[in-house]
C-alpha positions, 0 to 999 in steps of 0.5 A: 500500500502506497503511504503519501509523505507527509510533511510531520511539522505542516501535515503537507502531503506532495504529489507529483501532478500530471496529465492525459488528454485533458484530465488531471491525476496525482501520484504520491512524490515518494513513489516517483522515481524519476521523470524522463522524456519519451523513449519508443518501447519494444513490444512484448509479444502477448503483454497486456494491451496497456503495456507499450514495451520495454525500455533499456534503463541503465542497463535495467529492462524497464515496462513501460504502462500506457496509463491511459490505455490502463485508465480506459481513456483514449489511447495516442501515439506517444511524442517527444511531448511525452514523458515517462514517470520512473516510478516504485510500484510493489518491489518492481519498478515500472514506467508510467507513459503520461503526456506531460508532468504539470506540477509538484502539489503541497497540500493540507491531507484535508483537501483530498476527497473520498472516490465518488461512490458513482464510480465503478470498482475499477475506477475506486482500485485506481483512484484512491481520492479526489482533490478540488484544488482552484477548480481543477479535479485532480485524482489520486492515483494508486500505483500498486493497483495500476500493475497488477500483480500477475501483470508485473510478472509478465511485464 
């Protein structure tokens, strides 16, 4: 289970923000890695449709999930706009393909709103909360379900 890091002195929670097509979604900071551009995966043959391939990390094989894909959004060819979230999920790291990081968020643990109860149980195993912050909807991600666990062994 993913635990947000939280800031002990002002109870502030970080996120790494991003997007896909016009939605918004957040990660916890301490399960981000690193953020690099674009890299054209190999395919695996037989993975699952969200898994774009493999790419070669320094000298580690990295799989590298369509988030969108995953999501159920509308899939595009990836560009040099892309980027990959290098992130910790379980005890495997896995590339996260999104269309572009736009923020790093601090915020009061307070601002995060339970999953909406309309959504469906896929949707709830994915997102773990719902902030409102200055109008835009962010969701909070929860990594450990974006993989699951017999997936990571055939990525």
């Amino acid at each position: 289970m993913n635990k947000i890091k939280t800031d002990e002195k002002n109870k502030k929670q970080e996120l790494v923000a991003f997007r896909i097509g016009t939605q918004e979604f957040c990660v916890d900071i301490m399960s981000v890695r690193e953020i690099r551009g674009w890299t054209p995966a190999t395919a695996i043959p037989h993975s699952p449709k969200f898994v774009r391939g493999v790419i070669n990390l320094r000298g580690a094989v990295l799989p590298v999930v369509d988030l969108a894909a995953r999501l159920g959004l509308p899939v595009v060819e990836p560009t040099a706009r892309h980027v990959i979230i290098v992130s910790q999920v379980g005890e495997k790291i896995a590339g996260i393909l999104v269309d572009a990081v736009s923020d790093i968020l601090s915020l009061d643990p307070n601002f995060i709103q339970p999953t909406p109860d309309v959504a469906s149980q896929v949707a709830r195993s994915f997102v773990r909360g719902v902030i409102d912050l200055e109008g835009r909807m962010i969701s909070i991600i929860t990594l450990d379900t974006i993989l699951p666990a017999m997936d990571r062994e055939a990525a």
